[in-house]
N, CA, C and O atoms as CSV, one atom per row, in Angstrom:
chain,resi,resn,atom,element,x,y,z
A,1,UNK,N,N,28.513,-40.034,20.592
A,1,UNK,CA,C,27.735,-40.355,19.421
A,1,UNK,C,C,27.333,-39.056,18.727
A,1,UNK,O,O,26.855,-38.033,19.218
A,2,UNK,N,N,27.732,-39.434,17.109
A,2,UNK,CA,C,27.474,-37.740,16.710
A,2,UNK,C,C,26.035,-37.959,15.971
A,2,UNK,O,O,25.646,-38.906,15.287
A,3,UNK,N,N,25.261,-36.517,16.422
A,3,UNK,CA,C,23.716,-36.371,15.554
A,3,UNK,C,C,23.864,-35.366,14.606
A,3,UNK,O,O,24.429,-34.365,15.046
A,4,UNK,N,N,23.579,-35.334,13.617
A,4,UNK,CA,C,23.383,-34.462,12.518
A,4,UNK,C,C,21.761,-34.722,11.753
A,4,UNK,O,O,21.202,-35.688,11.234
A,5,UNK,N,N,21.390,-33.254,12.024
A,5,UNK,CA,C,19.960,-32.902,11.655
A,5,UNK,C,C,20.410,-32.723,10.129
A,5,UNK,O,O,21.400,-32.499,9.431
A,6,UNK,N,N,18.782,-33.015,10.059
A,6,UNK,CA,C,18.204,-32.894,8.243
A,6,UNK,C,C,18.894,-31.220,7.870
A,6,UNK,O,O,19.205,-30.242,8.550
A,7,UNK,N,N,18.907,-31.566,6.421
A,7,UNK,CA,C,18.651,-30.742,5.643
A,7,UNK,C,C,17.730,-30.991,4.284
A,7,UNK,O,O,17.632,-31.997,3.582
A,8,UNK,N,N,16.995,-29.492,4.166
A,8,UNK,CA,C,16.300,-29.752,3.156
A,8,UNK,C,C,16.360,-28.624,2.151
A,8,UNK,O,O,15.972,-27.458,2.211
A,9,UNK,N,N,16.963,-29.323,1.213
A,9,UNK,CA,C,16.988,-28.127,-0.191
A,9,UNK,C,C,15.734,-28.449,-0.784
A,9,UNK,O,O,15.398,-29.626,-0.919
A,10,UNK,N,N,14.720,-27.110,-1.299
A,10,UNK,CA,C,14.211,-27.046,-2.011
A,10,UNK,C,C,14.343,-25.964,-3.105
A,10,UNK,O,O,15.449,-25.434,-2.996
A,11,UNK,N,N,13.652,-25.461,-4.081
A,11,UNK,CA,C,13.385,-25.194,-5.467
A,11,UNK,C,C,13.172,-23.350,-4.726
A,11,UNK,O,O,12.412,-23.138,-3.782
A,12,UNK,N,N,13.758,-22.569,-5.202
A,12,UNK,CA,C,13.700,-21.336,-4.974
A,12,UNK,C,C,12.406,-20.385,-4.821
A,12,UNK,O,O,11.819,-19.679,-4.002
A,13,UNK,N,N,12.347,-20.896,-6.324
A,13,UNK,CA,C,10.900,-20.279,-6.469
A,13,UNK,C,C,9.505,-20.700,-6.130
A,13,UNK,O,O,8.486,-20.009,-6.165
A,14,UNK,N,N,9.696,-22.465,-5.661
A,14,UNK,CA,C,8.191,-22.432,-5.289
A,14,UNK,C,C,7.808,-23.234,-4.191
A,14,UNK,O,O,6.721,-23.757,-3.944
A,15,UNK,N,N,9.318,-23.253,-3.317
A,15,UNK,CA,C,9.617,-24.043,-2.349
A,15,UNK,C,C,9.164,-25.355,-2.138
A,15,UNK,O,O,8.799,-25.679,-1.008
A,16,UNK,N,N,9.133,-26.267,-3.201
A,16,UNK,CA,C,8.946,-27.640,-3.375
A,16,UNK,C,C,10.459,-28.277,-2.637
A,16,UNK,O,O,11.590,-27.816,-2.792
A,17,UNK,N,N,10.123,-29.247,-1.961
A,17,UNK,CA,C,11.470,-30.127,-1.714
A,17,UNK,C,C,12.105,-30.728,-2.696
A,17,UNK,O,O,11.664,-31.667,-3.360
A,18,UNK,N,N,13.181,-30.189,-2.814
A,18,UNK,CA,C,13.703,-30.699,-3.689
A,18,UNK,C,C,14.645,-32.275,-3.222
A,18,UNK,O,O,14.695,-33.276,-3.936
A,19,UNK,N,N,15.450,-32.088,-1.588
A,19,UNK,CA,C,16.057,-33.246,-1.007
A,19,UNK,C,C,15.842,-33.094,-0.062
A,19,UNK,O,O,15.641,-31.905,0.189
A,20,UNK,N,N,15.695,-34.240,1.356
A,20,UNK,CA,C,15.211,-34.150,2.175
A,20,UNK,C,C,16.641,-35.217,3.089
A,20,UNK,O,O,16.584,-36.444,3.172
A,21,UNK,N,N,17.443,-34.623,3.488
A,21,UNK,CA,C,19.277,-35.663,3.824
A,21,UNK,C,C,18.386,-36.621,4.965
A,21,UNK,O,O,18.357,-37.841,4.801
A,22,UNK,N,N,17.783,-36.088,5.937
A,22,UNK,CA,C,17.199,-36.619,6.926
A,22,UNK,C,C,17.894,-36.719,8.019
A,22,UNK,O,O,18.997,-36.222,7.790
A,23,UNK,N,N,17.833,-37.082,9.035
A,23,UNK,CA,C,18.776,-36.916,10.439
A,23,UNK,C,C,19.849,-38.423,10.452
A,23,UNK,O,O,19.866,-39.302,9.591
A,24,UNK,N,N,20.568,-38.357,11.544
A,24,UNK,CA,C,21.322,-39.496,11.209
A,24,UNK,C,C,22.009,-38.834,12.872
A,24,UNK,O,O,22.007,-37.767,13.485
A,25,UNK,N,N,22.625,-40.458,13.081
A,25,UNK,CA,C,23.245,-40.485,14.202
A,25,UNK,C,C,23.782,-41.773,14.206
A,25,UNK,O,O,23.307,-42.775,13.672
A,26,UNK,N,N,25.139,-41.632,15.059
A,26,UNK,CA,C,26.247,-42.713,15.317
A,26,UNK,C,C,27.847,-41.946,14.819
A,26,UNK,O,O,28.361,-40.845,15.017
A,27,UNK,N,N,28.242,-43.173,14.102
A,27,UNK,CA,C,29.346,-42.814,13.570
A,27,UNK,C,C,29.388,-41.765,12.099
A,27,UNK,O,O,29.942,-42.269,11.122
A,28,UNK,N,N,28.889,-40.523,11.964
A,28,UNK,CA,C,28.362,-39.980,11.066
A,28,UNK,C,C,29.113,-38.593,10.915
A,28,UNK,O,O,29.797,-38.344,11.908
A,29,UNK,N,N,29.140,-38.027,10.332
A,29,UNK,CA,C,30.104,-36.440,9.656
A,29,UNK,C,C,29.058,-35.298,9.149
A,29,UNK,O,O,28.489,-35.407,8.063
A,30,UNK,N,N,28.971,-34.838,9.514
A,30,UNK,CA,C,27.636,-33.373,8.719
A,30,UNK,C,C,28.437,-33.112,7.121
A,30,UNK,O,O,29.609,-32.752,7.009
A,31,UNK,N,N,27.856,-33.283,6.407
A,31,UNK,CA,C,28.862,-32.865,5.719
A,31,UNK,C,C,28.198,-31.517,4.963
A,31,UNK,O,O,27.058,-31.259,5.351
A,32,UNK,N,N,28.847,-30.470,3.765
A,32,UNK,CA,C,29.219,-29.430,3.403
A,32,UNK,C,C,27.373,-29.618,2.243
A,32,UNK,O,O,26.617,-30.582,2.126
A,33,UNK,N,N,27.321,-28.324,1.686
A,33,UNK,CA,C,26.157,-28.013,0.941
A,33,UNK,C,C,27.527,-28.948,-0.315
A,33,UNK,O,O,27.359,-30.108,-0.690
A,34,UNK,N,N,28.681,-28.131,-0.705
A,34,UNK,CA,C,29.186,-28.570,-1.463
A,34,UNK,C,C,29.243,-30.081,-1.754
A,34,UNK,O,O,28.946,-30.592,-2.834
A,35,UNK,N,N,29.620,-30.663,-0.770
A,35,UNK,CA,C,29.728,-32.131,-0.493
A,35,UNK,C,C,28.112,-32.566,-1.198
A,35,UNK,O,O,28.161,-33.389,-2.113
A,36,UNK,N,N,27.114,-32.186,-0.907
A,36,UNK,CA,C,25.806,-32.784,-0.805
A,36,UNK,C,C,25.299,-32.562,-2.699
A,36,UNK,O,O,24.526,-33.239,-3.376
A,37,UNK,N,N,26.051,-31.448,-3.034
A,37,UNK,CA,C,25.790,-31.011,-4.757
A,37,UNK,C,C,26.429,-32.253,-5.669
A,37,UNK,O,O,25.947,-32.769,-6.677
A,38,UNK,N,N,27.922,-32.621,-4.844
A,38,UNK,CA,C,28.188,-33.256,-5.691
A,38,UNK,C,C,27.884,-35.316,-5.589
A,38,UNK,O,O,28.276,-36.278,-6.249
A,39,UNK,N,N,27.013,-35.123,-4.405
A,39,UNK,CA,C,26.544,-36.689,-3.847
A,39,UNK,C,C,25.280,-37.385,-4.471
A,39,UNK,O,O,25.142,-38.578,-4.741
A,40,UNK,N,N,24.369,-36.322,-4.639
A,40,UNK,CA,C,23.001,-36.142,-4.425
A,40,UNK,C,C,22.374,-35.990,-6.208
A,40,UNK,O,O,22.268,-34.886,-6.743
A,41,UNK,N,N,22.028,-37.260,-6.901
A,41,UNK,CA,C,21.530,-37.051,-8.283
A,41,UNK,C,C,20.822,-35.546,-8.025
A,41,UNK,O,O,21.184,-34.558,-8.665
A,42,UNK,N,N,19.838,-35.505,-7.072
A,42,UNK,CA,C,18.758,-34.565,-7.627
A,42,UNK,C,C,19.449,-33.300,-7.274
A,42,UNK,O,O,18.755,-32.340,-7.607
A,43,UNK,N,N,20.443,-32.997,-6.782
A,43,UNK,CA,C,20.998,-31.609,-6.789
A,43,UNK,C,C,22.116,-31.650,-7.626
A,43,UNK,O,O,22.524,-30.499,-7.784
A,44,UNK,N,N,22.700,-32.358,-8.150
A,44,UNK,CA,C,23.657,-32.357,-9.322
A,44,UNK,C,C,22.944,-32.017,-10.644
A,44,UNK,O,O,23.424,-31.353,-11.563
A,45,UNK,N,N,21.183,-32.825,-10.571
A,45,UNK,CA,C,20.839,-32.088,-11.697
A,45,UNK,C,C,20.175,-30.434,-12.181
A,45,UNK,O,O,19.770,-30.018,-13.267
A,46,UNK,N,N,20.310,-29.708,-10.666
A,46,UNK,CA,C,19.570,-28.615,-10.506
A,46,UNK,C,C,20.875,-27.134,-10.972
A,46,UNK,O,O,22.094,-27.251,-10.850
A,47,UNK,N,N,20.309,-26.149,-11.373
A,47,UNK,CA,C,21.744,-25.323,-11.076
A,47,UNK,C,C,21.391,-24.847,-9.983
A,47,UNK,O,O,20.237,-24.701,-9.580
A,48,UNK,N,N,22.637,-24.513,-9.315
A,48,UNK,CA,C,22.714,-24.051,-8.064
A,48,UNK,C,C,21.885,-23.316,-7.196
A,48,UNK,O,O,21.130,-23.589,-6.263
A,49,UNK,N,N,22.471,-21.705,-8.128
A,49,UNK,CA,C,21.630,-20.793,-7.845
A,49,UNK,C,C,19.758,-21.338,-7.674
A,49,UNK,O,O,19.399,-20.522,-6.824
A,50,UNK,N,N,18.987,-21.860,-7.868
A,50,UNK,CA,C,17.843,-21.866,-7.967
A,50,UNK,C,C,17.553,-23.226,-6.547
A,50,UNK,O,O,16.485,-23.740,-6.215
A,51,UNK,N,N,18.545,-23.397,-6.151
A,51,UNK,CA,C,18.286,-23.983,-5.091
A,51,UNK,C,C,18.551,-23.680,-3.173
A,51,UNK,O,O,19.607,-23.612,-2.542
A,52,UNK,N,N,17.768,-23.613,-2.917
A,52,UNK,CA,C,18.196,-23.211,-1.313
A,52,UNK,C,C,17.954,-24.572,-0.377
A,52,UNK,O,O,17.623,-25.727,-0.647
A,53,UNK,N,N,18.302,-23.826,0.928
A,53,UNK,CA,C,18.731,-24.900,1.765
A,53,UNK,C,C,18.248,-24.119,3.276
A,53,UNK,O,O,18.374,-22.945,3.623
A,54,UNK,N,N,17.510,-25.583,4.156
A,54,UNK,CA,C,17.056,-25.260,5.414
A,54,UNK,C,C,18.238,-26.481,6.462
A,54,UNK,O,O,18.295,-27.706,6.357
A,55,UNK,N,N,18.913,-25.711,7.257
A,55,UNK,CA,C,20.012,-26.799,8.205
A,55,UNK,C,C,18.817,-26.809,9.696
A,55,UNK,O,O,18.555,-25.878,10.459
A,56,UNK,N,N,18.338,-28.101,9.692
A,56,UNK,CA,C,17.759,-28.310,10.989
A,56,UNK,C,C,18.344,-28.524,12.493
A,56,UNK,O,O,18.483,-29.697,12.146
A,57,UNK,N,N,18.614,-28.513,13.255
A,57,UNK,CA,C,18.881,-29.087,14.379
A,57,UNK,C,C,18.215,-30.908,14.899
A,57,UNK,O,O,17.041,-31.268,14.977
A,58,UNK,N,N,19.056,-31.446,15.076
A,58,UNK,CA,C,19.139,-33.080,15.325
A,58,UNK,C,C,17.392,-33.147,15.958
A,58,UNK,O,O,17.372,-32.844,17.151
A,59,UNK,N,N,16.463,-33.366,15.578
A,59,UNK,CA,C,15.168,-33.767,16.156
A,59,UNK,C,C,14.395,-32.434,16.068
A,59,UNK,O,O,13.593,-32.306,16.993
A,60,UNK,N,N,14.430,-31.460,15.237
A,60,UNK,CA,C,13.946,-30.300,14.919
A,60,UNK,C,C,12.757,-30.704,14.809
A,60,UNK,O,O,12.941,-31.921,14.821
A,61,UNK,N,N,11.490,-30.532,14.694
A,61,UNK,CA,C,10.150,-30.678,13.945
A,61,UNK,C,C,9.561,-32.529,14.026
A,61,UNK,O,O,8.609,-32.991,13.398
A,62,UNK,N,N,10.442,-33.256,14.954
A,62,UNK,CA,C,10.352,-34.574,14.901
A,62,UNK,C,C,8.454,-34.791,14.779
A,62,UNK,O,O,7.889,-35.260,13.791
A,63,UNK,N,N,7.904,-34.412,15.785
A,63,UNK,CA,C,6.671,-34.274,15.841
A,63,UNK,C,C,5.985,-33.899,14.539
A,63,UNK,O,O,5.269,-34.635,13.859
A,64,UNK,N,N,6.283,-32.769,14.327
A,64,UNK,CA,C,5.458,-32.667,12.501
A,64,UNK,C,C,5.920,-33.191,11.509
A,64,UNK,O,O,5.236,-33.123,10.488
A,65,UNK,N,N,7.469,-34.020,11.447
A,65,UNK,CA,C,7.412,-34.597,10.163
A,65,UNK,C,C,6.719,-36.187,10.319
A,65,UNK,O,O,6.522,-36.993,9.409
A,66,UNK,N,N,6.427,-36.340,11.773
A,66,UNK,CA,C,5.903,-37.918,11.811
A,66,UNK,C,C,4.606,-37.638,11.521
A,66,UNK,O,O,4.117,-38.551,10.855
A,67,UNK,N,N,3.742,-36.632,11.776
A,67,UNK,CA,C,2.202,-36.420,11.846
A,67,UNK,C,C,2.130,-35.695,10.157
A,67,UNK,O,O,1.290,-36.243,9.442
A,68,UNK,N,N,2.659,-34.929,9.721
A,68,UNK,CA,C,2.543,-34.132,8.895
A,68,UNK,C,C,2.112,-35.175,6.827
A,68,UNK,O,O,2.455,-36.343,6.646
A,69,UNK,N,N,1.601,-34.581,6.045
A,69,UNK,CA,C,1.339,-35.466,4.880
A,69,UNK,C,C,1.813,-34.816,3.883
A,69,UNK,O,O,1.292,-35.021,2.787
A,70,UNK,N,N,2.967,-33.822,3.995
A,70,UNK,CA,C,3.375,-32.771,2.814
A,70,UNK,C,C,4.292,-31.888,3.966
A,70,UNK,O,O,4.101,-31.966,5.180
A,71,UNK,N,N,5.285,-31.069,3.337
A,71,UNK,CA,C,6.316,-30.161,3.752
A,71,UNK,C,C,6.571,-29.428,2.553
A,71,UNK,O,O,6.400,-29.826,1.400
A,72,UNK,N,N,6.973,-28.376,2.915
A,72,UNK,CA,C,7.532,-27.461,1.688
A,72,UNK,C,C,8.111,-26.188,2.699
A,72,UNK,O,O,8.019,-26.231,3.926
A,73,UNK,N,N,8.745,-25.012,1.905
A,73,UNK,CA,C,9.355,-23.663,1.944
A,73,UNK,C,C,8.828,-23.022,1.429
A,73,UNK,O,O,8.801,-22.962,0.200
A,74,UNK,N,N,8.074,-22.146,2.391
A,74,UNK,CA,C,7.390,-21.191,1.898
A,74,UNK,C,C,8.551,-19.943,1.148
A,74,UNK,O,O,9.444,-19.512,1.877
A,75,UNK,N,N,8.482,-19.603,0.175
A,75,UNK,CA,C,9.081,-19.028,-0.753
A,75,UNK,C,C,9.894,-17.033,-0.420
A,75,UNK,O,O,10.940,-16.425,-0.647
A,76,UNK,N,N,8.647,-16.807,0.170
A,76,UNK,CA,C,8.485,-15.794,0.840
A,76,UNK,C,C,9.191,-15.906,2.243
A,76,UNK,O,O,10.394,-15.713,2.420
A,77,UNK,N,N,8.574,-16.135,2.899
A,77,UNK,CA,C,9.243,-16.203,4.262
A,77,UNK,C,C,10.494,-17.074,4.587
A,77,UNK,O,O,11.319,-16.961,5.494
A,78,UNK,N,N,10.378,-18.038,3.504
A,78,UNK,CA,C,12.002,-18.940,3.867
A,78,UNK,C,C,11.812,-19.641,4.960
A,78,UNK,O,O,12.817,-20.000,5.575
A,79,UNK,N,N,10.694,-19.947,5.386
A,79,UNK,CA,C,10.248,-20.996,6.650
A,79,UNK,C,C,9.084,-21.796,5.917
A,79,UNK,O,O,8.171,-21.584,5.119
A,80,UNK,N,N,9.944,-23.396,7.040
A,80,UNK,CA,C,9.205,-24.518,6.856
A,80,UNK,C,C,7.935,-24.171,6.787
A,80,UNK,O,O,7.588,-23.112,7.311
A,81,UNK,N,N,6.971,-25.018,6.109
A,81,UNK,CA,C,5.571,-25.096,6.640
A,81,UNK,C,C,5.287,-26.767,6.786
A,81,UNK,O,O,6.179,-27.542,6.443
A,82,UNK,N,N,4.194,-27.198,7.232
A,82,UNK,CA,C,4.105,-28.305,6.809
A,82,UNK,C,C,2.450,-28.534,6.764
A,82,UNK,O,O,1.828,-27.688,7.407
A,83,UNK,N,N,1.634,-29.574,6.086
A,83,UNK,CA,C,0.438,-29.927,5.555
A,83,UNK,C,C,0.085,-31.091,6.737
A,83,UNK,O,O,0.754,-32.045,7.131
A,84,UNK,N,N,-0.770,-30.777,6.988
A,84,UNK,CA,C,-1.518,-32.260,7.809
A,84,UNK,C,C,-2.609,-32.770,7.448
A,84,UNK,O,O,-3.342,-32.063,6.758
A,85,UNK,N,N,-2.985,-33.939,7.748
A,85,UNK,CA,C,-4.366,-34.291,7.158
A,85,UNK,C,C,-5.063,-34.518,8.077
A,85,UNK,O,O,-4.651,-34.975,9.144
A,86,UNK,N,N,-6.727,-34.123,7.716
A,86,UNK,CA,C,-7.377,-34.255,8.036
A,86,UNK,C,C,-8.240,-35.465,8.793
A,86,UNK,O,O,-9.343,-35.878,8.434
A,87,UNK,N,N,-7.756,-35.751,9.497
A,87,UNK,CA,C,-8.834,-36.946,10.635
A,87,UNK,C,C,-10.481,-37.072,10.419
A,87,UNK,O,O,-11.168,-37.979,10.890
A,88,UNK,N,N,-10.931,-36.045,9.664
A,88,UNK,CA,C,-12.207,-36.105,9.505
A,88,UNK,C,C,-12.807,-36.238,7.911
A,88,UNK,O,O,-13.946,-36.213,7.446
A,89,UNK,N,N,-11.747,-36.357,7.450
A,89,UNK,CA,C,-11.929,-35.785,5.903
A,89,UNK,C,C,-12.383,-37.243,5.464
A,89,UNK,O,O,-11.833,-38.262,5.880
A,90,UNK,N,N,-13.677,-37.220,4.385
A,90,UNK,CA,C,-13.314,-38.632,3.624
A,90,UNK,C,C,-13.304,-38.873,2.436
A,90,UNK,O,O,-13.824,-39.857,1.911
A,91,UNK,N,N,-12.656,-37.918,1.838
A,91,UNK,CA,C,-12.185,-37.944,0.222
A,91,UNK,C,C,-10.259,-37.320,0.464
A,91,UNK,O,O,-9.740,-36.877,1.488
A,92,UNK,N,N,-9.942,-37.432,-0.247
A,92,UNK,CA,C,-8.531,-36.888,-0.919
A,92,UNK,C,C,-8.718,-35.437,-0.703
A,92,UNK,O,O,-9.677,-34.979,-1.325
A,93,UNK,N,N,-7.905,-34.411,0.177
A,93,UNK,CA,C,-7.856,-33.149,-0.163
A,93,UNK,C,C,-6.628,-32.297,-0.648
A,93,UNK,O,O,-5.723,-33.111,-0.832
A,94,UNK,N,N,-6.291,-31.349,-0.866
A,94,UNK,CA,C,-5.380,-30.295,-1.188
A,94,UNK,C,C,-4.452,-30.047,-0.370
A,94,UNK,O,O,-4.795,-29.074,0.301
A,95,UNK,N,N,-3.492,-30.405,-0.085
A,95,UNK,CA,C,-2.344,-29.644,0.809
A,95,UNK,C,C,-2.655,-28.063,1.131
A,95,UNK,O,O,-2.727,-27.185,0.271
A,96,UNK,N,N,-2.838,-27.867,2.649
A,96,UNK,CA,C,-2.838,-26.697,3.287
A,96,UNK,C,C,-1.565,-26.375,3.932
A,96,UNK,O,O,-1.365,-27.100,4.907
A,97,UNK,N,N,-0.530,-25.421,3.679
A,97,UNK,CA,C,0.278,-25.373,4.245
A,97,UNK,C,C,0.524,-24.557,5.392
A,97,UNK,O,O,0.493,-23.356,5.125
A,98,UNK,N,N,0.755,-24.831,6.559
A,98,UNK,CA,C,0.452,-23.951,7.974
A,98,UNK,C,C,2.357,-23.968,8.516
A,98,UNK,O,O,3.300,-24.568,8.000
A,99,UNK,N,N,2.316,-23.080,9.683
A,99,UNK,CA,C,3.299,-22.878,10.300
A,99,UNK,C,C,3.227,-24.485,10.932
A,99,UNK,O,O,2.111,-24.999,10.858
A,100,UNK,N,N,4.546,-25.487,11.671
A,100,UNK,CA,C,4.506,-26.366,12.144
A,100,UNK,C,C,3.502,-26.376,13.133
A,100,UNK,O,O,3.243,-25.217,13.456
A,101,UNK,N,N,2.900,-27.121,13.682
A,101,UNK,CA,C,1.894,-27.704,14.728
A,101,UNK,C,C,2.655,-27.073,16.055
A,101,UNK,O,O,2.196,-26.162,16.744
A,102,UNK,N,N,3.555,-27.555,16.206
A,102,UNK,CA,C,4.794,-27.509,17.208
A,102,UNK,C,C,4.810,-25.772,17.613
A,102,UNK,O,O,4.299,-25.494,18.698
A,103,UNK,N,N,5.114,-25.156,17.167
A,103,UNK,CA,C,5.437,-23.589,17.020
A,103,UNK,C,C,4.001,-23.269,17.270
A,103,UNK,O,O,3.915,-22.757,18.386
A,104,UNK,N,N,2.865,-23.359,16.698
A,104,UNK,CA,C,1.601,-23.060,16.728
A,104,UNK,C,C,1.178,-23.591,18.578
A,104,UNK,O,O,0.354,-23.096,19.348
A,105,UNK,N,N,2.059,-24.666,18.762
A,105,UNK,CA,C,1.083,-25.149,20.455
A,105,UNK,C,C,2.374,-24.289,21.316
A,105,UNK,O,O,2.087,-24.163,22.507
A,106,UNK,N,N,3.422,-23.821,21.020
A,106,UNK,CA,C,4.080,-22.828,21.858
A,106,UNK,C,C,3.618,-21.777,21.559
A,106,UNK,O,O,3.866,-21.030,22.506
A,107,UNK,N,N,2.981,-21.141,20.660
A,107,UNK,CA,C,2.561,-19.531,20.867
A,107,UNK,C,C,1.461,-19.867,21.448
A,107,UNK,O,O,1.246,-19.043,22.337
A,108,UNK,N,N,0.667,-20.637,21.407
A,108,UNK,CA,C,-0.550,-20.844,22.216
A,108,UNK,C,C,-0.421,-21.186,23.752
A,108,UNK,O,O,-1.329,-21.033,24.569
A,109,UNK,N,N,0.540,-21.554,23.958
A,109,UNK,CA,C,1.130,-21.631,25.153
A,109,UNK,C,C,1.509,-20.237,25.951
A,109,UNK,O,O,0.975,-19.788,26.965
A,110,UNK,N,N,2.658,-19.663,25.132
A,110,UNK,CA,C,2.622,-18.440,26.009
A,110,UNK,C,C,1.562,-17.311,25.772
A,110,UNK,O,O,1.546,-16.468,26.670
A,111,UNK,N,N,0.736,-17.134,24.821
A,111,UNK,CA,C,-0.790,-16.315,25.452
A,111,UNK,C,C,-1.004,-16.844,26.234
A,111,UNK,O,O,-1.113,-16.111,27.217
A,112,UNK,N,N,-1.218,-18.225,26.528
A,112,UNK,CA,C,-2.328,-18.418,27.629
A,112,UNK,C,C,-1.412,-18.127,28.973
A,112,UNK,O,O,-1.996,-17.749,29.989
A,113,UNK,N,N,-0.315,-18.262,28.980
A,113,UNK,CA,C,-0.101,-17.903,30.195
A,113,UNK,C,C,0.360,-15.922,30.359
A,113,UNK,O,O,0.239,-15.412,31.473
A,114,UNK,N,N,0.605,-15.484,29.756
A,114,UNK,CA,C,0.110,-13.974,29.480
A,114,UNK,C,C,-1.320,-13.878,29.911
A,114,UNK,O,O,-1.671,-13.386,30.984
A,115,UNK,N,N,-2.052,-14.334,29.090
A,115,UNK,CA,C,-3.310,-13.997,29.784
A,115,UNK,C,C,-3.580,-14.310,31.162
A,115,UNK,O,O,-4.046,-13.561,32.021
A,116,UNK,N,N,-3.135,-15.829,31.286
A,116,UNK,CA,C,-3.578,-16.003,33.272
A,116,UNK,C,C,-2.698,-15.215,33.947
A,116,UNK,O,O,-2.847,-15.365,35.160
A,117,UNK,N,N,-1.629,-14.242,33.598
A,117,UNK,CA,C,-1.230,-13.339,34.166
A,117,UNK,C,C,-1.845,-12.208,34.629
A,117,UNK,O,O,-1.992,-11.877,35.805
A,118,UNK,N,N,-2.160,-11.691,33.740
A,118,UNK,CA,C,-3.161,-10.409,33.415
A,118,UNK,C,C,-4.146,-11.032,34.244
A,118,UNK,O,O,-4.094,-10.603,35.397
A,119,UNK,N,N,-5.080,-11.951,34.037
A,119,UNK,CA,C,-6.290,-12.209,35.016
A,119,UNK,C,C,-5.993,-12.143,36.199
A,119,UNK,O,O,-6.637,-11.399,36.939
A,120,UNK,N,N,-5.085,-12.803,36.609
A,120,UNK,CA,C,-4.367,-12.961,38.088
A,120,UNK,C,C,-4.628,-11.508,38.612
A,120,UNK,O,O,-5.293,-11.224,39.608
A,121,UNK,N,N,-3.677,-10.212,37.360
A,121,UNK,CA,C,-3.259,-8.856,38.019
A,121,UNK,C,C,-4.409,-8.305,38.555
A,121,UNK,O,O,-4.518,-7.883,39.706
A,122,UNK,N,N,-5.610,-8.317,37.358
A,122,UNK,CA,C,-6.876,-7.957,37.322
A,122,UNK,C,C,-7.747,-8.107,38.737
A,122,UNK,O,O,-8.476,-7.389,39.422
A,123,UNK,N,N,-7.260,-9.406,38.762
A,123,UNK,CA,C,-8.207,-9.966,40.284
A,123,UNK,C,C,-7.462,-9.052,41.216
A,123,UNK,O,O,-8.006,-8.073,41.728
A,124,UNK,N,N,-6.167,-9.398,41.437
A,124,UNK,CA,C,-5.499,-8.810,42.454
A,124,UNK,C,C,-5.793,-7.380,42.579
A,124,UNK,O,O,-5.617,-6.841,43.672
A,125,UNK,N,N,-6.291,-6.598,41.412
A,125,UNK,CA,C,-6.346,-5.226,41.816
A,125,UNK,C,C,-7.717,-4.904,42.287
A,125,UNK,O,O,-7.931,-3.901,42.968
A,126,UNK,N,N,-9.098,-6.138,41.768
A,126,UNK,CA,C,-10.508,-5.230,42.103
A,126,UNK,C,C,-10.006,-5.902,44.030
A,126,UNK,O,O,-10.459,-5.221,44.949
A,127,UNK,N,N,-9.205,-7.052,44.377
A,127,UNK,CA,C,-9.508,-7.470,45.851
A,127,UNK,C,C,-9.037,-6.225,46.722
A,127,UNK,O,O,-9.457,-5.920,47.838
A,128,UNK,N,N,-7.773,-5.376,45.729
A,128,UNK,CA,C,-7.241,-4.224,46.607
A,128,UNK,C,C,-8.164,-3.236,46.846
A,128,UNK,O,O,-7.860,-2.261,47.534
């Protein structure tokens, strides 16, 4: 069974999504940026040049695009971000755009275990 991850072209300059292909699996073909220019109203109506493109891996970010309330490309860095909402909020707010959730609980992951390293060493050296 073949999986083919999203792609998402957005707008060069201000990394708005412009298409979002989405993942797909079964009897399915990845097909070409070319292929997708000439499929896709909203990139047939864009010129080229002013459009870029992110190729995901089959279940990339699954977690933040189910939780997440906004996505975009950050312009600068050329990496996803994505917006979440607030659980506490009780009006309408502004899209905040952060690094994925996902990426944020793995760097938090390996400090903490860096650090219980270091503590570990620490101990081990005042017992010596």
């Amino acid at each position: 069974m073949n999986k083919v991850g999203r792609k998402i072209y957005y707008d060069k300059m201000t990394g708005n999504v412009i298409l979002d292909t989405g993942e797909m699996m079964g009897a399915v073909i990845e097909t070409t940026i070319d292929q997708d220019f000439e499929t896709y109203q909203a990139l047939k109506e864009r010129v080229r040049d002013s459009v870029g493109v992110i190729q995901l891996e089959y279940g990339q970010y699954a977690e933040d695009f189910a939780q997440c309330n906004g996505y975009r490309v950050n312009p600068q860095t050329l990496e996803l971000e994505f917006s979440y909402p607030d659980p506490n909020a009780t009006e309408p707010q502004e899209p905040v755009y952060q690094k994925p959730f996902t990426e944020q609980v793995n760097e938090l992951k390996q400090e903490l275990a860096l650090s219980n390293a270091l503590i570990l060493e620490l101990m081990e050296n005042l017992l010596v």
